[in-house]
PLY file of the C-alpha trace (Angstrom):
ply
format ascii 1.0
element vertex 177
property float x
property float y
property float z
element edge 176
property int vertex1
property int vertex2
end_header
2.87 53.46 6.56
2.64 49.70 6.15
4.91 47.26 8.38
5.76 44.16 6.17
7.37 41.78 8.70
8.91 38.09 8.30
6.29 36.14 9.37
3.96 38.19 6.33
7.02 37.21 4.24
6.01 33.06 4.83
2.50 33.66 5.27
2.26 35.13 1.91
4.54 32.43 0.20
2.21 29.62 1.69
-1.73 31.77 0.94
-2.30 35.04 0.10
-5.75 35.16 1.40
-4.27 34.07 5.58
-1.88 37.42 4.79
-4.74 39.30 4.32
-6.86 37.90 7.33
-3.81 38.31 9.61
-3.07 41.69 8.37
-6.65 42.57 8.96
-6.96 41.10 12.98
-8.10 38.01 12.02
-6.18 35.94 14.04
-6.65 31.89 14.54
-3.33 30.55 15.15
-4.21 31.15 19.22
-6.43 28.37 19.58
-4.35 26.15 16.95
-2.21 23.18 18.35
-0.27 22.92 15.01
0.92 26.30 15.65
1.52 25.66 19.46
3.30 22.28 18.25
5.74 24.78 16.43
6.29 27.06 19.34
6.80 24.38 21.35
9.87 22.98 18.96
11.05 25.80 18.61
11.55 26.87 22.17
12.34 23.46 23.09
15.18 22.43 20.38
18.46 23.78 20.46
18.23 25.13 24.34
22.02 26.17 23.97
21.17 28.45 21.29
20.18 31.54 23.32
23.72 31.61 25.23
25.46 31.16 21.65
23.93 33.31 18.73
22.23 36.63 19.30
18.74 37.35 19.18
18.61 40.46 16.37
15.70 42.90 15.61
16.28 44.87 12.11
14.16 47.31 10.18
14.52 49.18 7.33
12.32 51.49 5.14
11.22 50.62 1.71
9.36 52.92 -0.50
6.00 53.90 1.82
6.80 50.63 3.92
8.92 49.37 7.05
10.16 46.39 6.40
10.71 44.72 10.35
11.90 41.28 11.56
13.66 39.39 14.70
15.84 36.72 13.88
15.75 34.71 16.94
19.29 33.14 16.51
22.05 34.72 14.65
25.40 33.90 14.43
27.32 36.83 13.64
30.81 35.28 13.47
29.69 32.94 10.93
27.07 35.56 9.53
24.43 32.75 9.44
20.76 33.38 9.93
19.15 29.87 11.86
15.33 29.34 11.77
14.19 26.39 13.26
10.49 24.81 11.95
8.26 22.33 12.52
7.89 21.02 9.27
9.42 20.88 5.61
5.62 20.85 4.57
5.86 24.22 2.98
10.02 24.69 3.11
9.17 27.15 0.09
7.58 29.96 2.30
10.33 28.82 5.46
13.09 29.81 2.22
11.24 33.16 1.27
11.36 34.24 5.41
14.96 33.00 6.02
15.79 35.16 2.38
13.67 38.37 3.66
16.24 38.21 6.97
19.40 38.52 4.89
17.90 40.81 2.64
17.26 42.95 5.79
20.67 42.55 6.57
22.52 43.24 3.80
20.10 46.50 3.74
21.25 46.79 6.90
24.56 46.93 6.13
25.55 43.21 7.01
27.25 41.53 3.81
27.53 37.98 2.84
25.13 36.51 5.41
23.54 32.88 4.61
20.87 30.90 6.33
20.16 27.46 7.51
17.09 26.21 8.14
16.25 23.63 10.24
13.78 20.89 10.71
14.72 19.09 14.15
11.84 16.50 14.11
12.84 15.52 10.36
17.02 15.97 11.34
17.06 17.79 8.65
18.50 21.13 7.27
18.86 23.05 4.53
21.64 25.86 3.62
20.35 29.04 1.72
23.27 30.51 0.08
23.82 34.12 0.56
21.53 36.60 -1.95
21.85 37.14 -5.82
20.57 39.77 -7.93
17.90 37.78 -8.81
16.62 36.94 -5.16
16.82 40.46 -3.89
14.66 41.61 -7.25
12.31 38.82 -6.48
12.06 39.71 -2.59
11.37 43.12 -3.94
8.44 41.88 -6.20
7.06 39.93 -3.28
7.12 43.12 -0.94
5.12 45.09 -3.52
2.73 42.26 -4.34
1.98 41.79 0.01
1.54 45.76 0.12
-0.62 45.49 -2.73
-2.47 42.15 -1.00
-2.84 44.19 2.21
-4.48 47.19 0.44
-7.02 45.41 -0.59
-10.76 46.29 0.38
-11.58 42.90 0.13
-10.38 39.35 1.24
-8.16 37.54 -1.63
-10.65 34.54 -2.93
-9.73 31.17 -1.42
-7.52 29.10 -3.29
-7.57 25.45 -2.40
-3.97 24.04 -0.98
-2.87 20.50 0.05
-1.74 21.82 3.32
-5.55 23.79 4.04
-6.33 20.68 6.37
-3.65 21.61 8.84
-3.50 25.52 8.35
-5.08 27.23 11.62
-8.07 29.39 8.93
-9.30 25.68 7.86
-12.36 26.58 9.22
-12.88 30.14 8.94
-11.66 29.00 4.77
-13.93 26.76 4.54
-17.15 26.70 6.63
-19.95 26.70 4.69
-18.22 24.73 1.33
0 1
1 2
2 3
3 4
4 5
5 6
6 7
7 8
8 9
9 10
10 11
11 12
12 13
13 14
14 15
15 16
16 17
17 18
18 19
19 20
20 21
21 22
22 23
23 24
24 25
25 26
26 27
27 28
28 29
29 30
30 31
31 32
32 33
33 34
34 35
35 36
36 37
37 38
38 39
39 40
40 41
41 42
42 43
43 44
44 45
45 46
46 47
47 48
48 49
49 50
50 51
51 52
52 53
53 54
54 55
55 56
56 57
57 58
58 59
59 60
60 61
61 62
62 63
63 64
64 65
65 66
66 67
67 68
68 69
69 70
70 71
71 72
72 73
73 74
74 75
75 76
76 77
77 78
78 79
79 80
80 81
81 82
82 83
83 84
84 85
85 86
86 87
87 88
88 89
89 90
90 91
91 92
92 93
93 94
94 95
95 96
96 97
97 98
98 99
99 100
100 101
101 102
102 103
103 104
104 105
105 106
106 107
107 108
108 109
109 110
110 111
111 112
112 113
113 114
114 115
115 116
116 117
117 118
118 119
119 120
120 121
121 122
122 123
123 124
124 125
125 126
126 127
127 128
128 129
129 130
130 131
131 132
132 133
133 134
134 135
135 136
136 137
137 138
138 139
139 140
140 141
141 142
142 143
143 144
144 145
145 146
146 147
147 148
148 149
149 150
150 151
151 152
152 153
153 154
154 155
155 156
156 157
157 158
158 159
159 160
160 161
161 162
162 163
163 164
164 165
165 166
166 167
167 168
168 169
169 170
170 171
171 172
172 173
173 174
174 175
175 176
């Protein structure tokens, strides 16, 4: 049975081939100090949070799958999901995680839940508005097409990005070009 967590959820809306390399072991973001940067603002921003909003781990099964996450702060009287990043370099995937954790939710049982996500070294946010139709069949589509990505025998082809410089595979991607 396959686990598809949150963190698949962005990697796969940012490169399909890093999904597949993660899945698989292949794990660079250790030795990367973008991704420590990240860490770093994210334990370091918002130190009231932990006392404030919850720290929530949800599952729930989906065809063959678990689906898993841990929101790190929720707040449940406001049913608001907040994920704090580094960056608004690839918000897209950041929107595609913060919509996986409410569409956990709401499978979980917890209705009308939005999300906010925030960018403390830009002081800026953005509000996603609580699920549609439409998003939950699309979050369903993206499920099946990581399962499918993760099945593979081989690794997805590399697809040139703007952001390859800073991703953490740069040079596993591209050694050798």
């Amino acid at each position: 049975m396959k686990n598809i967590t949150a963190s698949m959820m962005n990697i796969f809306r940012a490169c399909k081939r890093e999904l597949w390399l993660h899945f698989h072991n292949v794990n660079m973001e250790q030795t990367s100090d973008i991704v420590y940067e990240g860490k770093l603002i994210g334990e370091t921003t918002y130190t009231q949070r932990p006392e404030k909003y919850t720290e929530v781990e949800i599952s729930v099964g989906y065809l063959d799958m678990n689906l898993n996450a841990k929101i790190d702060f929720y707040d449940a009287k406001n049913k608001i999901v907040h994920e704090v990043k580094k960056s608004d370099k690839l918000e897209h995937a950041h929107i595609a995680q913060v919509k996986f954790y409410l569409y956990l939710l709401e499978k979980n049982g917890v209705q009308g839940c939005k999300g906010t996500l925030e960018y403390p070294k830009l002081k800026q946010t953005h509000h996603i508005e609580e699920l549609n139709e439409v998003d939950k069949k699309e979050i369903e589509t993206w499920i099946l097409e990581i399962k499918a990505i993760l099945e593979q025998k081989k690794c997805p082809e590399l697809v040139k990005k703007t952001y390859c410089k800073s991703c953490s595979y740069h040079d596993f991607c591209f050694i050798g070009e």
